[in-house]
N, C-alpha and C positions, 0 to 999 in steps of 0.2 A: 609592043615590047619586043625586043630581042634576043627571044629566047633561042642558043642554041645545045645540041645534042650532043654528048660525048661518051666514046667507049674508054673506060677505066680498063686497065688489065688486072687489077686487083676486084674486080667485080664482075668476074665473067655474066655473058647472057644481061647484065640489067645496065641502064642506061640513066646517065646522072643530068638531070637539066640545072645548066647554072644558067642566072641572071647577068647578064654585061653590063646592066645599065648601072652606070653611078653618077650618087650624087654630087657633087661637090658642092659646098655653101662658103664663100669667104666671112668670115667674122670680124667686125672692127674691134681691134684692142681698147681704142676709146672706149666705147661702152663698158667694157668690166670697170676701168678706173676710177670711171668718174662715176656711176652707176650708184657706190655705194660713197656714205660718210664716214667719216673717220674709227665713230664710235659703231656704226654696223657692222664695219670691216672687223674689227676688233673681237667684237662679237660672235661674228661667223667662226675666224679664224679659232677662239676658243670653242668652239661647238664640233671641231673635228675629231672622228674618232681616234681612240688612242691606237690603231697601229697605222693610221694615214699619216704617212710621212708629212713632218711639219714645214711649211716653205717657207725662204728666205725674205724677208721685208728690208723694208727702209721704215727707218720711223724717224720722225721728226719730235722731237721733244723739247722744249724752253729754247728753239731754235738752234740744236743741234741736233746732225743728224749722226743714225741710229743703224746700223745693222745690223741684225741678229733674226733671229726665231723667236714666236710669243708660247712661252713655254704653258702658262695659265693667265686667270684673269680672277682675280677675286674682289666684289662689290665696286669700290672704284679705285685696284691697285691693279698694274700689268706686271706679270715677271715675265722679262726680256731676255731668254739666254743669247751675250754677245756670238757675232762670227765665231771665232775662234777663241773663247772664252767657255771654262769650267764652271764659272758661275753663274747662279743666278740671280740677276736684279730687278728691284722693285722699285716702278715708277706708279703716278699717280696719273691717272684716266685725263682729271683736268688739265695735266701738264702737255698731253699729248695734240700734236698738231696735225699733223696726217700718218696717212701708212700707205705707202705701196708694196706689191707683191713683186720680189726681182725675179725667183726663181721659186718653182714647184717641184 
């Protein structure tokens, strides 16, 4: 390891050892995508806590597609607040065709 020695001047007399080493790992996007189903995705995304900011999807529905936030999910109804949209709407689980995540 590469460890080296530094004088602080806000610490007189003591000496701070940082680590240089880092790691880097690249992540394939494919894998979160495709990773989960429609209905897990779904799932997950209702299972966030309520002050984690909710992220931007695409949802596919009777083959139109869908923008918005999954604001809840009740037995097998979604409410989908649109983009830019005050309300919110109720679609049905079975109608739904994928979901991807655009923005967190």
């Amino acid at each position: 390891m590469n460890m080296k020695k530094v004088d602080l001047p806000c610490a007189v007399g003591k000496q701070t050892i940082h680590n240089t080493l880092k790691r880097h790992m690249k992540l394939n996007e494919e894998n979160f995508s495709t990773s989960y189903t429609a209905e897990e995705l779904v799932e997950l995304l209702s299972r966030l806590p309520a002050f984690a900011p909710k992220p931007v999807c695409k949802f596919i529905i009777n083959d139109r597609t869908l923008f918005g936030k999954l604001e809840h999910k009740k037995e097998s109804s979604l409410f989908i607040r649109h983009k830019f949209g005050k309300k919110v709407v109720q679609y049905h689980m079975e109608q739904l065709q994928s979901v991807d995540i655009l923005k967190y």
